[in-house]
Structure formats: C-alpha cells, structure tokens
C-alpha positions in Angstrom: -56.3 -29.0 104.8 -57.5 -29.1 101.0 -58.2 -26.6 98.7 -59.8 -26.5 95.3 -58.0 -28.5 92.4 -56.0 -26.6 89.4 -58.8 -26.1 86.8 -56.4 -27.4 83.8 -55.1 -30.7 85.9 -56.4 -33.2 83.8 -55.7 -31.4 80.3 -52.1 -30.7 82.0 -51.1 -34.3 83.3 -52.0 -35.5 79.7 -49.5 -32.6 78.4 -46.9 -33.6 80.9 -47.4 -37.7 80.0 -47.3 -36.7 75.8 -44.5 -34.4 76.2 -42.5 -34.1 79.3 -39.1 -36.3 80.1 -38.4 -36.2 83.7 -35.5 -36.6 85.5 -34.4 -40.4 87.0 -37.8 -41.4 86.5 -38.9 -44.9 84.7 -40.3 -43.5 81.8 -42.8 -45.8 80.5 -44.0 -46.1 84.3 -44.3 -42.3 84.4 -46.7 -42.2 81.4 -49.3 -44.5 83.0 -48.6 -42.8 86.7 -49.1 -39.4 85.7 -47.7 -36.1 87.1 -47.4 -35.1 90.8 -48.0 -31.4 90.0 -47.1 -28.8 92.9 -48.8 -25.9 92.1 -47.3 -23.4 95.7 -45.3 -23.1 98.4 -44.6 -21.5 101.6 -42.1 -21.4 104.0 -42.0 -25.5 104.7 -45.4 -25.9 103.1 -46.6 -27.3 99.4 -49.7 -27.0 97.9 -49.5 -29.8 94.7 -52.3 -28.8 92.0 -55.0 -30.9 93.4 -55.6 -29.2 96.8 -53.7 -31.2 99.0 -51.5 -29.3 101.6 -47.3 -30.9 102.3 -45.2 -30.5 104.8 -41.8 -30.9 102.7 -39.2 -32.4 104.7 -36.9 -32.3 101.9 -37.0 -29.2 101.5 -37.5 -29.7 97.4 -34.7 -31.6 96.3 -31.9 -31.0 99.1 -32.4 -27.0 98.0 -34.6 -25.3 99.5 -32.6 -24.1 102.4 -34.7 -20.4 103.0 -37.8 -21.9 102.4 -40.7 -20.9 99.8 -42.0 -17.6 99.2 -39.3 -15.6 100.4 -40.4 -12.1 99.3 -37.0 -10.3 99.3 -35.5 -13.0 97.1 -38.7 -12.5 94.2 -37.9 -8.7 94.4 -33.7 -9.1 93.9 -34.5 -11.4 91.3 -37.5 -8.8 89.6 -34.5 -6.2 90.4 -31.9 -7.7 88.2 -34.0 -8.8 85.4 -35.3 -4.9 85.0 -31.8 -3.8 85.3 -29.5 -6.3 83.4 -31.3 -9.9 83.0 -28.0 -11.5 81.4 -24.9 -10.5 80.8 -22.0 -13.2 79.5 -19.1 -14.0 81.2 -17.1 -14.7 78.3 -14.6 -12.2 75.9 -14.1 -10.4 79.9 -17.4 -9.5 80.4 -19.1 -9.8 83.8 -22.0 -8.0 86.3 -21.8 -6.8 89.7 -24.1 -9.9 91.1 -21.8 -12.4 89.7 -18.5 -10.1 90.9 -20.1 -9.8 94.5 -20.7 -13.2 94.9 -17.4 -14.8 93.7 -16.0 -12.1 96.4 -19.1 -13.3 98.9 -18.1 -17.0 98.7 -14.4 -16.7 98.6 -15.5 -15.0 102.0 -17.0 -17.1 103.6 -15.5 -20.7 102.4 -12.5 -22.7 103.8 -9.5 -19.7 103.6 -7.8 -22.2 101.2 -10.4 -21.1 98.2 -9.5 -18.3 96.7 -11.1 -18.7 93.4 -14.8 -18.9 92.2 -16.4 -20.2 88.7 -19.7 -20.2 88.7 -22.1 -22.7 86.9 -25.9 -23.9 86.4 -25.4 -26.4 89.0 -23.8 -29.1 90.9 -23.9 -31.0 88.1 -22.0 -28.8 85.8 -19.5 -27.8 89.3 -18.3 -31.0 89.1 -18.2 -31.6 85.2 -15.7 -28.1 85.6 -13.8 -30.1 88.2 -13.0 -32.9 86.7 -12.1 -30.7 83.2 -9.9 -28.3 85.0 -8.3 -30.8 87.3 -7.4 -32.4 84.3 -5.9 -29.1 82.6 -4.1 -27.9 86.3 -2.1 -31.2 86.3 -1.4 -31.0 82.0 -0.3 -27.5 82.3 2.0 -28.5 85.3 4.0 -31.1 83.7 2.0 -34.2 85.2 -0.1 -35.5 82.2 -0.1 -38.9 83.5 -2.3 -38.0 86.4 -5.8 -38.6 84.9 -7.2 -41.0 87.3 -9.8 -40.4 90.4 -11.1 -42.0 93.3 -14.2 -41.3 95.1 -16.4 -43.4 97.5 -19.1 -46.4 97.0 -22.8 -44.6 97.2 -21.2 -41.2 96.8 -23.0 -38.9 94.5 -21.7 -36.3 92.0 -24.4 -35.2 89.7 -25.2 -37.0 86.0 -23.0 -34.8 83.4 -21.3 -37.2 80.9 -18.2 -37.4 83.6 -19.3 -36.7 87.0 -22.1 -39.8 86.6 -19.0 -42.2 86.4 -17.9 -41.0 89.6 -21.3 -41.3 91.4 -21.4 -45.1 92.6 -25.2 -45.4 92.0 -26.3 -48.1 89.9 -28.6 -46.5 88.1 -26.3 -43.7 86.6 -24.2 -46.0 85.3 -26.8 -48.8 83.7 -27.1 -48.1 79.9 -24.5 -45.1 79.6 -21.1 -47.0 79.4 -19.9 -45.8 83.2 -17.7 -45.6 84.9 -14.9 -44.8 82.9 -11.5 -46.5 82.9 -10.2 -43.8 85.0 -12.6 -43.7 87.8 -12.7 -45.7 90.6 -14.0 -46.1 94.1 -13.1 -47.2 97.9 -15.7 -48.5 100.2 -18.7 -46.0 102.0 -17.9 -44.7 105.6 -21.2 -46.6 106.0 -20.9 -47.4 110.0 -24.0 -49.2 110.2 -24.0 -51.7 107.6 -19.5 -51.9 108.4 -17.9 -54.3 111.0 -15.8 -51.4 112.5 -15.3 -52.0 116.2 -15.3 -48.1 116.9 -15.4 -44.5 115.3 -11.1 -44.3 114.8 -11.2 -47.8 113.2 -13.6 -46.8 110.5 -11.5 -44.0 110.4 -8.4 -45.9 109.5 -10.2 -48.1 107.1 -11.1 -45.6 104.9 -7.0 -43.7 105.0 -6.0 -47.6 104.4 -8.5 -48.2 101.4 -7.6 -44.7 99.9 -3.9 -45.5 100.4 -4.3 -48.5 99.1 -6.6 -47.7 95.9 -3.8 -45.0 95.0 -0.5 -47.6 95.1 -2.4 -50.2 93.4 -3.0 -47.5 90.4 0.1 -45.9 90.9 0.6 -42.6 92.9 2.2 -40.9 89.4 -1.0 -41.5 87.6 -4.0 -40.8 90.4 -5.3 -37.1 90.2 -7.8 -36.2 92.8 -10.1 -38.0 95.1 -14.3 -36.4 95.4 -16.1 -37.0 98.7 -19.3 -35.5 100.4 -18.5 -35.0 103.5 -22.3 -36.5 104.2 -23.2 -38.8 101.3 -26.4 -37.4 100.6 -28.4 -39.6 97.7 -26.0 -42.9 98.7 -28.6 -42.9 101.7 -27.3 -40.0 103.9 -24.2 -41.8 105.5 -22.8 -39.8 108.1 -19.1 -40.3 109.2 -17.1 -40.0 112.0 -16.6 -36.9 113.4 -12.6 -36.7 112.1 -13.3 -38.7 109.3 -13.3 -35.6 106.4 -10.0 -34.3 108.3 -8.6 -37.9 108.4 -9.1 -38.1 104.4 -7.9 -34.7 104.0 -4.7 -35.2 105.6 -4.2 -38.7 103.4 -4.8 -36.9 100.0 -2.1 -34.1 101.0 0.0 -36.9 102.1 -0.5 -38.8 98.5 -0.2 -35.5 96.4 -3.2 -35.8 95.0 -6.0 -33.2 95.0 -8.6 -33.4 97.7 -12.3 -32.5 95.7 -15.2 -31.8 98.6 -18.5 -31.6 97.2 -20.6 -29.9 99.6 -23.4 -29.6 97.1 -26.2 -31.0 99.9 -23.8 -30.3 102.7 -23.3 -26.1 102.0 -25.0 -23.5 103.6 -26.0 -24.5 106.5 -27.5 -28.2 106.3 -25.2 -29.5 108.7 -24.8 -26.6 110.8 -21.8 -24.6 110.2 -22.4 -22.4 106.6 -20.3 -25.7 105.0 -19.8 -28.7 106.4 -15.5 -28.5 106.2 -15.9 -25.4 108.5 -16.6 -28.0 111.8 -13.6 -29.8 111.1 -11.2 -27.2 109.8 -10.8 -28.7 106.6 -9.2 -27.0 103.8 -10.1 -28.6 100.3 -8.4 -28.2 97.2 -11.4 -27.3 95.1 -15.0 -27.5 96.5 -18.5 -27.8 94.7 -21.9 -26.1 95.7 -25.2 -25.8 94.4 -28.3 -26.5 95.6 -28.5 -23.7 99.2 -26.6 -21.3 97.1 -29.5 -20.0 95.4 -32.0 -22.1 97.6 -33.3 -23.0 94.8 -35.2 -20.1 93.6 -33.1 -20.4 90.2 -30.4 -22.9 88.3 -26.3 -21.9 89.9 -23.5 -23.9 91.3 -20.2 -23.2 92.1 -16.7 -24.7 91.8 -14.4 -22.8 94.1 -10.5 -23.5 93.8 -7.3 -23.1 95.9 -4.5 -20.4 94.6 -2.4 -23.2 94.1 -4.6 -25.2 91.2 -5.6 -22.0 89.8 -2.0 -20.4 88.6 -1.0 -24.1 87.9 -3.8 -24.1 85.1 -3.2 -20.2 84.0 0.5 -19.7 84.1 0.6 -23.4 82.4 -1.2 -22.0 79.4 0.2 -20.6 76.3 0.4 -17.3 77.1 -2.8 -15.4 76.2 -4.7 -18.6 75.3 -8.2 -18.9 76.6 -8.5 -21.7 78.7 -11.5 -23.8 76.8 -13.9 -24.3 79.6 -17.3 -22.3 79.6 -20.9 -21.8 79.3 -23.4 -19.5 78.1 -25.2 -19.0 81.5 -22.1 -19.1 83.9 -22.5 -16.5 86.2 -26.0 -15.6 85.0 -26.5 -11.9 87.0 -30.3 -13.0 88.2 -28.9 -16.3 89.3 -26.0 -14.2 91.5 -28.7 -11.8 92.8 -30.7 -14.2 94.2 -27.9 -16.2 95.3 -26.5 -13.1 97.5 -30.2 -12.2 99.0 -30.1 -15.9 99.7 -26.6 -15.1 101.9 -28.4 -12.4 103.4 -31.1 -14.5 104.4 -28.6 -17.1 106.1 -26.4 -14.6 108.0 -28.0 -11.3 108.9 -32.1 -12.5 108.0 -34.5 -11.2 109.4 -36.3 -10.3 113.3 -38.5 -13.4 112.5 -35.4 -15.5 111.7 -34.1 -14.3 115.4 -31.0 -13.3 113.2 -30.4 -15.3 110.5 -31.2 -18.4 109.3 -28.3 -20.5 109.8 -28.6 -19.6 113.4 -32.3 -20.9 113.5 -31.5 -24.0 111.6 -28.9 -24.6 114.3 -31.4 -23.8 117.4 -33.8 -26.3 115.7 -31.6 -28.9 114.8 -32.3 -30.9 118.2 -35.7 -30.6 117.7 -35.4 -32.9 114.2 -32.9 -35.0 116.3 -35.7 -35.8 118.8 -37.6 -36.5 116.0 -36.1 -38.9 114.3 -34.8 -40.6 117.7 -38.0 -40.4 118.9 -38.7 -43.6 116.0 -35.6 -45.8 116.9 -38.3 -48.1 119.1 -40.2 -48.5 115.9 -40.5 -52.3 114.5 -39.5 -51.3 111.4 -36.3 -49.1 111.9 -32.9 -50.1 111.9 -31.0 -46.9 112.3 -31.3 -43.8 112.5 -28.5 -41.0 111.7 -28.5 -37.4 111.5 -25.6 -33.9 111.4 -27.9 -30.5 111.5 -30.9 -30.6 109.5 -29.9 -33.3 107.5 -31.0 -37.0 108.3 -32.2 -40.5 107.5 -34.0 -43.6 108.6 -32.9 -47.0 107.6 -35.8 -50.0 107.5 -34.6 -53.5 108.1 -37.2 -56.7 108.3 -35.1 -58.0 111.1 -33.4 -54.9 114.0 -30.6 -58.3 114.6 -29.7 -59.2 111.6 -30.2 -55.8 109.7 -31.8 -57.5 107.0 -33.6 -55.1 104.6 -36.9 -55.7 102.6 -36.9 -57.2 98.7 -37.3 -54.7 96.0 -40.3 -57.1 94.9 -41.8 -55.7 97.8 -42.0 -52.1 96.2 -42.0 -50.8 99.8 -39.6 -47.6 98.8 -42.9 -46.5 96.6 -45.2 -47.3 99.6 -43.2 -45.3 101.7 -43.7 -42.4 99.5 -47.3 -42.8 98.5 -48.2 -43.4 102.2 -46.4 -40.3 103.6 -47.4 -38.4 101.0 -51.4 -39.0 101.9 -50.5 -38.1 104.8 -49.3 -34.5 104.2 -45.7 -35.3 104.1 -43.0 -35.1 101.8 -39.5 -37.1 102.1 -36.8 -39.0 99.8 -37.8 -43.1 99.6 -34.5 -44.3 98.8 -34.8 -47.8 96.9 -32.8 -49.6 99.0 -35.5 -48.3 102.2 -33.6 -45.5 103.8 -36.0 -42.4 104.1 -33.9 -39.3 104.0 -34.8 -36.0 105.1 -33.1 -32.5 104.4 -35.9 -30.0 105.9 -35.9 -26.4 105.6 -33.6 -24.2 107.7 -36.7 -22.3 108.5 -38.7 -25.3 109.9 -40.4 -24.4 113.7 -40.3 -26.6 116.6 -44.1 -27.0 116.3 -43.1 -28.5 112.9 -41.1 -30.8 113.7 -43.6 -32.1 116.2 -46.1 -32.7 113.4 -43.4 -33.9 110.7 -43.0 -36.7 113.9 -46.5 -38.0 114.1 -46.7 -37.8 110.5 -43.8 -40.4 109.7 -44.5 -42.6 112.3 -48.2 -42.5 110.6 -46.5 -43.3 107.6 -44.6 -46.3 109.3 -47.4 -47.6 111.4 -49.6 -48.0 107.9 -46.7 -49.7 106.2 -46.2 -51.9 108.9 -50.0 -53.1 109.5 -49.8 -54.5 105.5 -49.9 -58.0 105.9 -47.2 -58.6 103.4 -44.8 -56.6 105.6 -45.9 -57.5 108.8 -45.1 -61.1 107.8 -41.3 -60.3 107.0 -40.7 -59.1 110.9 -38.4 -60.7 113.2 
C-alpha cells in the first residue's frame, strides 16, 4: 500500500546530503544517493517518508524487539520526563528508574552478575569493559594482563577500543586497529569450516583459544569477548555446547570470559539471553539494543561479585574510580527500559502473556520461512536460533563459491527487497540476515516468505547473475 509523500522530502534530503554524517556509510556515495527517510512505524510495519509501506525484518537495527508504537512505552517515557527528565549518576546521585533497573537486570541475568553500569549503548558497554577489565586486573596485582582475544567476524561496537576487537574490515581500515593487544581466533563458522561434526568444531575453537593464550603467554592475556551468535559477522550460529565449551576454557585459563549479548539479549534467541539455554555464567556481560527496544540510547555492562570488589577494594581508599559519563543511567532511558521488561515478561492479553513467550511460539514459523528457501538456486545456507537468522548466497551450492563484490549484488539485494515492501541487513560478503520483531504474526511471516523469495527470484533472472550459476 502507498500513502502520500512527506511534503518537505525534497528540501529534507538536500538538508540530510549538506549536513548529515551517517553512520558506516560511504560518504561521498551517500551525498549523490540521497536519504532513505522513514517517517512511521507500527508494530513490524515502516512507513519511509515517501509513502511506501515495510515490513522490517530487522526489526530497525537488531533493536526493535517490542515493535513500533508501543503506547505504554511513549507514556513511561512522557512520565519520567514530566517528573525527573535527568538526573546524574555521578558525586552519588541516582533515580528510581536507573535503581529499579540495575535491581531488574541483576534479576533476571546469569546469577553470576551481580553488578550493573549502565551506558548509552553497546558501544560504550563494551568501551566500559575493556577500561574496567583493565583496572580489576591493575588493582589486583596483575598489571601484565592487558591483552584480549575475541573471534574472526565478531562484532563489538566502534568506540576507539572496542572497534579493534571487532574483526570487520571496515572498522579497522583508516583508524590504526587493531591494537597491539588485541587479537583473534577463527569464527565458529560451520558452513564455510571443514569440521567433520558439531563436537569437532567444538574442540577447534577450545584448541585455537588455548592455543592463542600460550603463544601470548597466559600471565599477560586478560579476557576473551564472544557473541554467543555473531550477529554483523553474518549471523554465525554455533554449536549447541559451543558458548559452554568456551566458557569452561576461559575459567580453565584464568582469564575473564566477556559475553556480549548486545543482538543476542532479550529474547532474540529465545530464552531472555542467550547464556540462559546453556547455563552459562559469564564474567561480565554486555546489552543494548532489546533493553530499551530501541525507543531511546542505553546499554548495559553487568559484572560478577568477583571483578567488581577486585576493582573497588583495589583502589586507594576513597578514590573515585575514573570511568563515567554524563548520560549513564539517564532516568527516561531506565523508564522505558523497565516498561520494555514488562512488555517481554508479563505484556499484554494481545501478546497471549508476554512477549518473549510469543517470539518463542513464532519462532518456527520464521524457521519454515527461511527453510522454506534452501531449494532456491541461489542459497547456500541457511541458519537460524529464535528470531534471529540468515541466508548465505553462493554462485555455485558445490563448491560454495560466493558472488564478486564487482557484482554489487549486496546493494541489489537491498534495493530489490526493499521495492518490494521488505526490509533486511545485505551483508557485503551476500549473507542476508534477519532479526524480526518479537511481535511478528504467523500471517507475517507468511508474507515476509514470498516477499524474499520475490526478492531472490528478481536477482536471479539478471542476466549477469544468472550467468555465474552452477
């Protein structure tokens, strides 16, 4: 269905090409593009500004767990922004919102987590991970211990630090990462490995980590950060056991075991975090993204006991540790951030009592979906935990030859499924991934279907593509 255009489009697409940086986008390209502007949402629907109606199968950016237009999330915000619409957390300040929720999360997290900082983002969780891993193992007497491991295609935000851990190319190209002190081991990436079964890719990845940490030297390695799905890598999904199996090495290694369940947390995978299915206990654990669903800027970096009286009975005595930021526990942020809770455990009659538990009564309906496409001339694999997902193209299903990046087929992708009323993440390397709404219907899912294999049906009747099949 369309609707009428924006009246100021054109006068605001010049504004955004004069005056707007957006984020990972080519610049330059993005001037002479112009602006995709999304003008309103609801539930798993878009509207962008000129008319065109979206089914957004990624739900925003990975985020937007309760869908749009959630009513009782607009009022707690309105609520706390005629009541108290900041408050800092610094010089012991605080609000209820940002108390209730650091209570709320400890909660429901892994029982390991006792402690809760709260930040603008995943981003910025990660940044605080990295700094106060750094001041846990100074304050304990281990100042050599200042370098980390995390995985090949893993992603941990773009702050000055965490970019040097996220093994995309692109984050690193221009801005001097990684550092010295960061390193990787290889992707639990079963389709593109030569692993005879689940257990041996398993065992790979204990071996690589074991090996990554005696080759730097077990005195000197301080943490290792996974996802326990590696969301913008291309939504690699391990093993079941896998996240245990790595858990267990880092305990075994002394060294501190980081999960960022930024895409993974509240209920994308199923459980309200993706550790619960395995019974994994992390040392410190990073969220964004579900928490607030979007609706405004917060992350989280929640801590075990242990790592935080390291860092504050290590401290001179009454010294402030250094680490802050204006909006850290921002009281609208927390507000919406516990309605958000609400909406994911208790919900409402519609959400047949909460939406986690839809999201999880749905969840084989996006299976089917995507399984539904494995026949397709143009799809390699197909993976998928909960409501999060991907499709991998290949040129040739034997071989599992991709596509060149001459071919610009990731922006083809895009354009194509956007035309056709869809919204999903073209990876550049051809994986489409998918992270829909925890609100999404059945009857949904049946149309996000026919509208990706629309999508791949035009891409493959191109001549140029059609000539690269085997």
């Amino acid at each position: 269905m369309s609707y009428p255009a924006h009246p100021d489009l054109d006068a605001l697409t010049a504004l955004d090409r004069d005056h707007l940086i957006h984020p990972v986008a080519p610049w330059r390209k993005h001037e002479q593009r112009g602006v995709t502007m999304l003008e309103s949402g609801q539930g798993a629907w878009l509207r962008d500004a000129a008319g065109h109606e979206l089914l957004d199968a990624f739900a925003g950016l990975w985020c937007v767990n309760v869908g749009y237009g959630r009513e009782s999330v607009v009022r707690a915000a309105a609520e706390q922004m005629r009541k108290l619409p900041y408050a800092t957390g610094y010089f012991h300040f605080g609000s209820e919102p940002a108390i209730r929720l650091a209570a709320k999360l400890v909660e429901i997290s892994p029982p390991s987590l006792t402690r809760v900082y709260l930040t603008l983002g995943g981003s910025e969780a990660i940044d605080a991970a990295i700094r106060l891993i750094t001041q846990y193992y100074n304050n304990t007497g281990r100042p050599a211990k200042k370098h980390f491991i995390a995985l090949e295609r893993g992603y941990h935000g773009s702050s000055s630090m965490g970019a040097g851990l996220t093994a995309l190319p692109v984050f690193h190209r221009g801005f001097d990462m990684p550092l010295p002190n960061q390193h990787t081991i290889p992707s639990p990436y079963a389709y593109r490995g030569e692993h005879r079964d689940d257990q041996a890719l398993i065992d790979a990845s204990v071996s690589a980590l074991r090996a990554k940490v005696e080759a730097l030297g077990p005195e000197r390695v301080a943490a290792f950060f996974c996802e326990p799905i590696q969301g913008s890598g291309g939504v690699i999904v391990p093993p079941k056991g896998w996240l245990k199996a790595m858990r267990e090495a880092a305990r075994s290694l002394d060294i501190l075991f980081v999960v960022d369940e930024v895409i993974t947390g509240f209920g994308r995978t199923g459980p309200m975090f993706a550790c619960d299915a395995e019974d994994v206990d992390p040392d410190l654990m990073t969220l964004a993204k579900g928490l607030t669903a979007g609706y405004a800027p917060m992350g989280a970096l929640l801590m075990s006991e242990q790592v935080y009286a390291g860092i504050a009975d290590g401290a001179p005595a009454g010294a402030p540790i250094g680490h802050g930021a204006t909006y850290s526990a921002h009281p609208v942020s927390a507000a919406i951030a516990l309605e958000v809770l609400r909406l994911y455990e208790d919900g409402s009659e519609a959400d047949g009592g909460g939406l986690l538990a839809h999201g999880r009564r749905v969840a084989p309906h996006f299976a089917a979906a995507l399984d539904g496409l494995r026949d397709h001339p143009l799809v390699g694999d197909v993976r998928h935990r909960g409501l999060l997902g991907a499709i991998e193209l290949v040129s040739d299903k034997a071989t599992k030859r991709g596509f060149d990046a001459s071919l610009g087929l990731s922006d083809r992708l895009f354009d194509s499924g956007y035309r056709n009323g869809l919204v999903f993440r073209s990876f550049g390397d051809h994986i489409l991934g998918f992270a829909p709404a925890l609100c999404f219907t059945a009857d949904e899912f049946t149309l996000f279907e026919r509208r990706l294999r629309k999508t791949l049906d035009e891409v493959l009747s191109a001549p140029d593509v059609r000539a690269l099949l085997k």
